[in-house]
PDB file of N, CA, C and O in Angstrom:
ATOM      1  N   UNK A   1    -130.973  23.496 -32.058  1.00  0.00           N
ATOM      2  CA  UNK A   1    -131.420  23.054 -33.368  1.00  0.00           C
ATOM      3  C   UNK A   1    -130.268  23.149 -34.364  1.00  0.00           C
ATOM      4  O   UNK A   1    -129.280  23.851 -34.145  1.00  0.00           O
ATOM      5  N   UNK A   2    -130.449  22.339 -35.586  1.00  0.00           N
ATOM      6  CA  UNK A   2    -129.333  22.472 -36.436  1.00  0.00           C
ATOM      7  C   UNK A   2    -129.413  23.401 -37.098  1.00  0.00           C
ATOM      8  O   UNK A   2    -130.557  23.736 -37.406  1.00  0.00           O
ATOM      9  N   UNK A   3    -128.241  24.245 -37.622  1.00  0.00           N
ATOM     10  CA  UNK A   3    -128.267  25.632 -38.681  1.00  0.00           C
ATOM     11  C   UNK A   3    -128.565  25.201 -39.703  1.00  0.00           C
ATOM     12  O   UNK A   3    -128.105  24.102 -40.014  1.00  0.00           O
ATOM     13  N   UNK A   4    -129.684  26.094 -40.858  1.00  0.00           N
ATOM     14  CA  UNK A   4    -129.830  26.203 -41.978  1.00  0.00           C
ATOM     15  C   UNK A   4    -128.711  24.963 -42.928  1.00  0.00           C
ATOM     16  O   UNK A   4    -129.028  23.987 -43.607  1.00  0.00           O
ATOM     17  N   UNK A   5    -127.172  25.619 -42.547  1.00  0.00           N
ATOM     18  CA  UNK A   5    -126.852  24.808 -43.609  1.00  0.00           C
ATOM     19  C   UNK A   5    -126.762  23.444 -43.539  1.00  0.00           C
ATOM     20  O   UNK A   5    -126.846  22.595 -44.426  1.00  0.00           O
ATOM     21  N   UNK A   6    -126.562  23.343 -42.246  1.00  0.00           N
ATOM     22  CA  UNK A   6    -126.206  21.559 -41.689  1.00  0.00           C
ATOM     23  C   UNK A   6    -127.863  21.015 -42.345  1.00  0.00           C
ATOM     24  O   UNK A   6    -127.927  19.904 -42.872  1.00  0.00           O
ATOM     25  N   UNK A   7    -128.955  21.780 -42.261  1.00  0.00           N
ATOM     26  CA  UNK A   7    -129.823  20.846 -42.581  1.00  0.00           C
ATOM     27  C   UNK A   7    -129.994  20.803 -44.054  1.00  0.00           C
ATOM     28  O   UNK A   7    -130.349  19.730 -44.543  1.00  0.00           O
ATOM     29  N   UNK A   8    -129.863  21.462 -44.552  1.00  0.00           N
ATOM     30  CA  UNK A   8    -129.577  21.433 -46.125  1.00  0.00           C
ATOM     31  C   UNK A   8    -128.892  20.448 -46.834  1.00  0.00           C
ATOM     32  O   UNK A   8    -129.262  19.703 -47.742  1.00  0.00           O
ATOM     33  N   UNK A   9    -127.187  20.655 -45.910  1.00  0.00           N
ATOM     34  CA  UNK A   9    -126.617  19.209 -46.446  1.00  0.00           C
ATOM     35  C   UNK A   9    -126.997  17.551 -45.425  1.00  0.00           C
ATOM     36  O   UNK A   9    -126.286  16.563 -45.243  1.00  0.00           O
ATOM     37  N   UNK A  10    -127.952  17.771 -45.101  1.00  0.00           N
ATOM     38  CA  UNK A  10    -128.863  16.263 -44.200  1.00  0.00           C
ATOM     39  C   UNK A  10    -129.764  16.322 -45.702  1.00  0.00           C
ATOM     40  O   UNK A  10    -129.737  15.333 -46.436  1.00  0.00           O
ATOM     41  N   UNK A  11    -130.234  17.056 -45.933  1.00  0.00           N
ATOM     42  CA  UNK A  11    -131.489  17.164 -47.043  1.00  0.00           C
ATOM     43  C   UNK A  11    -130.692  16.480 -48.007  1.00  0.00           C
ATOM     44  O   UNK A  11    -131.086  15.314 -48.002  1.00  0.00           O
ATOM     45  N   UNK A  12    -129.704  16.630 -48.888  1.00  0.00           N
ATOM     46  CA  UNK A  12    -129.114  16.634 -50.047  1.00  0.00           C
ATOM     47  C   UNK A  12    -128.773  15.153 -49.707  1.00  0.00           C
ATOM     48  O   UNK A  12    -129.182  14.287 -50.480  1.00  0.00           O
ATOM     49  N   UNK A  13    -127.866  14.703 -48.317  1.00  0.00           N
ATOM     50  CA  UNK A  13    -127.687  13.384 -48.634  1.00  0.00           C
ATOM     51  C   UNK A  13    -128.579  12.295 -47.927  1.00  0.00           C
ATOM     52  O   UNK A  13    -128.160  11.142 -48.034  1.00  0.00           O
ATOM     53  N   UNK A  14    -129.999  12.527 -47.066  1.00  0.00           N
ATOM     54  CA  UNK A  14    -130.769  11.759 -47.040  1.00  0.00           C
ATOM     55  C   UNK A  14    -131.760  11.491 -48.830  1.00  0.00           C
ATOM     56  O   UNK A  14    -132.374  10.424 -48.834  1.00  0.00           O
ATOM     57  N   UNK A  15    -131.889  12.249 -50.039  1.00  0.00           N
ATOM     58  CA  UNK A  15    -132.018  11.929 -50.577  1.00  0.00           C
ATOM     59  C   UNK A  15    -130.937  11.698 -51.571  1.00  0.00           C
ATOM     60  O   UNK A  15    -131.401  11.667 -52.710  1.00  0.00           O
ATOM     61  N   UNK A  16    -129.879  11.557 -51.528  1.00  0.00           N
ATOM     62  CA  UNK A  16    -129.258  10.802 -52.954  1.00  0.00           C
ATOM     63  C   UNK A  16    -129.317   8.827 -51.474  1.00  0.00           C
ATOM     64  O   UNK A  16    -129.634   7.674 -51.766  1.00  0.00           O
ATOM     65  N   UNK A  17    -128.979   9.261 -50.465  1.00  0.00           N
ATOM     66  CA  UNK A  17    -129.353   7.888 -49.617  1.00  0.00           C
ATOM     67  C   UNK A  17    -130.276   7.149 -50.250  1.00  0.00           C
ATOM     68  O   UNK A  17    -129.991   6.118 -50.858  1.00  0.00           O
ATOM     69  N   UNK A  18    -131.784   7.763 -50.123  1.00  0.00           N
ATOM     70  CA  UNK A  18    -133.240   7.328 -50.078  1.00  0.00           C
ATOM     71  C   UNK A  18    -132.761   6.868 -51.751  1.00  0.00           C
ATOM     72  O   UNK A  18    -132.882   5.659 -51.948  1.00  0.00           O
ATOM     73  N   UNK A  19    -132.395   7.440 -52.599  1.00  0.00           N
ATOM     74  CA  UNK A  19    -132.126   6.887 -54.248  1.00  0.00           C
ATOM     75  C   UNK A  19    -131.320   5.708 -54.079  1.00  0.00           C
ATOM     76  O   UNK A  19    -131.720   4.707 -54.673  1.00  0.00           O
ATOM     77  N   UNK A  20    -130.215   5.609 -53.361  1.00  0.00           N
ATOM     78  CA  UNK A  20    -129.139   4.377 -53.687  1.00  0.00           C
ATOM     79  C   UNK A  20    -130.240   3.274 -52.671  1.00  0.00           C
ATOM     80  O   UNK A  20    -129.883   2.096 -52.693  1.00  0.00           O
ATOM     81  N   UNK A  21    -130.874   3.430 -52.244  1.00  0.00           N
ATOM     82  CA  UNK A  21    -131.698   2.370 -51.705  1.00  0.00           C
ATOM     83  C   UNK A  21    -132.701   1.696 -52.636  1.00  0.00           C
ATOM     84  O   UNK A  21    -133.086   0.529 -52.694  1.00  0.00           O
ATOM     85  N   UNK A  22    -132.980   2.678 -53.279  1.00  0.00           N
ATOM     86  CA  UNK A  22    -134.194   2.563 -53.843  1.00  0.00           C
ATOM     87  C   UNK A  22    -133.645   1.346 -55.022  1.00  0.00           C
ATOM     88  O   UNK A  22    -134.105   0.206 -55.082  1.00  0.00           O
ATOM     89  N   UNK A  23    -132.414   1.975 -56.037  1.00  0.00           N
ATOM     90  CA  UNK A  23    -132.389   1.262 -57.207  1.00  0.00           C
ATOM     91  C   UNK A  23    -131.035  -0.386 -56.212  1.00  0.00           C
ATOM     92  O   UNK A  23    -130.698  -1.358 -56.889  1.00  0.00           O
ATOM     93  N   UNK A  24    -130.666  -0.272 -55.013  1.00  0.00           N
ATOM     94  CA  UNK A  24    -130.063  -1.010 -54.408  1.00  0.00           C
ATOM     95  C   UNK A  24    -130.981  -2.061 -54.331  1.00  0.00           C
ATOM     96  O   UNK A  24    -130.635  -3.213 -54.594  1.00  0.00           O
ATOM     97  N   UNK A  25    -132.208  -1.747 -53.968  1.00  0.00           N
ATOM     98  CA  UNK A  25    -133.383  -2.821 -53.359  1.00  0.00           C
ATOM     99  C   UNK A  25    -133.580  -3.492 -54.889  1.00  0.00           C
ATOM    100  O   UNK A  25    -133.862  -4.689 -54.950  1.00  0.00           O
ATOM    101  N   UNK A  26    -133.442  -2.779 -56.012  1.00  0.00           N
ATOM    102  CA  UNK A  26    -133.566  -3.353 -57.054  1.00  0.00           C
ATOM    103  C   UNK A  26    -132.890  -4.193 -57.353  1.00  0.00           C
ATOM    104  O   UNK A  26    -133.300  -5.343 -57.510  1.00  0.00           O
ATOM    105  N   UNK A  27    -131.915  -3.904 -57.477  1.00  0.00           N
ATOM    106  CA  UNK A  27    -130.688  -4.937 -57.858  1.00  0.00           C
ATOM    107  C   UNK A  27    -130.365  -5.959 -57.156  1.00  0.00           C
ATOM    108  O   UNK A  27    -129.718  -6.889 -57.638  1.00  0.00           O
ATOM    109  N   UNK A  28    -130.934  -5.913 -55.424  1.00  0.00           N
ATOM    110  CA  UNK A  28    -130.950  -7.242 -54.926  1.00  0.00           C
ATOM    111  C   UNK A  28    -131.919  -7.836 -55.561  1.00  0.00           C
ATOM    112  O   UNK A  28    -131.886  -8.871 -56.225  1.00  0.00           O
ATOM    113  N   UNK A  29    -132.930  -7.015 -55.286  1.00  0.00           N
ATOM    114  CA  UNK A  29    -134.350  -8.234 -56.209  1.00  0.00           C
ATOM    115  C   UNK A  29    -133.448  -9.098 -57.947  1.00  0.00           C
ATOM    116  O   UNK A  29    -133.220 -10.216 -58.408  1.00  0.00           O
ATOM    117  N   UNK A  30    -133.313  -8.133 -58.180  1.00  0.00           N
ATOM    118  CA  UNK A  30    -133.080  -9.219 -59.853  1.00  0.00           C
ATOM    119  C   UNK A  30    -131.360 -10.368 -59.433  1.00  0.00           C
ATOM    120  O   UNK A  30    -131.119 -11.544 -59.706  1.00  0.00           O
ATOM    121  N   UNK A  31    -130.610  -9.417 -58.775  1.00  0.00           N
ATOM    122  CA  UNK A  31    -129.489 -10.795 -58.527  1.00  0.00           C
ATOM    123  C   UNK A  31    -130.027 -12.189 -57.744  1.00  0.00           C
ATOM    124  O   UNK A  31    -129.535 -13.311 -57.869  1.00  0.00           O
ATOM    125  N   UNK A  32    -131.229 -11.788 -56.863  1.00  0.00           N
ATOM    126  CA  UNK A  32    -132.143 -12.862 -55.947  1.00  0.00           C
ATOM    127  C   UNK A  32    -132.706 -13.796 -57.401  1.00  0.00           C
ATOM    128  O   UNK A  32    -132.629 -14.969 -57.767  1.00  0.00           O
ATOM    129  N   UNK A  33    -132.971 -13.219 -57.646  1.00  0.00           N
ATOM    130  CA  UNK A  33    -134.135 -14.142 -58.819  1.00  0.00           C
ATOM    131  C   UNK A  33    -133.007 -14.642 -60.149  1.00  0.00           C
ATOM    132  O   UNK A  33    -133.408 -15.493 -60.944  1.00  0.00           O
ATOM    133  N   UNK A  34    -131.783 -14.122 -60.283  1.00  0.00           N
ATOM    134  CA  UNK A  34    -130.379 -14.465 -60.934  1.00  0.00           C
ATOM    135  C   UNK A  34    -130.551 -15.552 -60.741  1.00  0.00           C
ATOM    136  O   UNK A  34    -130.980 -16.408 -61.515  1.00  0.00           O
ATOM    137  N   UNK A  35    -130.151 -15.661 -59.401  1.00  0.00           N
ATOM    138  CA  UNK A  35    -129.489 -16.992 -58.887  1.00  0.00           C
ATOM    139  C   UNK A  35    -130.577 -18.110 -58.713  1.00  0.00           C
ATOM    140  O   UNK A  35    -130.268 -19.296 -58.605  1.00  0.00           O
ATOM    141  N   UNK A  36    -131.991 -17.614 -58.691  1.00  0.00           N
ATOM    142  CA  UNK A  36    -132.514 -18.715 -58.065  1.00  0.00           C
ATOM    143  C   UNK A  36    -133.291 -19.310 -59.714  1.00  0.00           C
ATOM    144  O   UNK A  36    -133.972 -20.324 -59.865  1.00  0.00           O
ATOM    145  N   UNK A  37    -133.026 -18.623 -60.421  1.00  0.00           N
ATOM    146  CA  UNK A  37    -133.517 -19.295 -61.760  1.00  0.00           C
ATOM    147  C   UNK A  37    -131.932 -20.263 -62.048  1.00  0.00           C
ATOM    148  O   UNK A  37    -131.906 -21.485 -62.198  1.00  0.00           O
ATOM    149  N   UNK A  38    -131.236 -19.738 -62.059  1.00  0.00           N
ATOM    150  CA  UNK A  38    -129.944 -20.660 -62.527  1.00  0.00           C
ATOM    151  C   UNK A  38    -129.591 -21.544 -61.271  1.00  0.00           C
ATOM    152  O   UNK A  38    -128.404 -21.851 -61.379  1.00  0.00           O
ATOM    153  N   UNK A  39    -129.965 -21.914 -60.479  1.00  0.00           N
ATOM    154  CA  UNK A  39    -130.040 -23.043 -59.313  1.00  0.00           C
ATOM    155  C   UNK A  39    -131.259 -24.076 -59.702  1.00  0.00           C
ATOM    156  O   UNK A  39    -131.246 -25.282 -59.455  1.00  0.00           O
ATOM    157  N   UNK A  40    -132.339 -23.342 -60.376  1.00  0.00           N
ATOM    158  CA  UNK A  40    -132.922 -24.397 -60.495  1.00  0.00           C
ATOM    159  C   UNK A  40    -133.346 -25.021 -62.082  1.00  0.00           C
ATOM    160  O   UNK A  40    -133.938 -26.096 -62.185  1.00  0.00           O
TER     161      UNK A  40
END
């Protein structure tokens, strides 16, 4: 099994991960809808 600390730092960067996804998924959504309002 992994030691205490190894899982601690899995903890720390599966969530700043799970965050840059989160506001990532955002920012594709509005550059998606950017482009497709100024295409049409």
């Amino acid at each position: 099994m992994a030691e205490p600390a190894d899982l601690k730092a899995h903890e720390a960067t599966y969530t700043s991960m799970i965050g840059m996804l989160k506001y990532g998924a955002v920012a594709c959504f509005l550059l998606a809808f950017l482009v497709i309002w100024l295409i049409s």
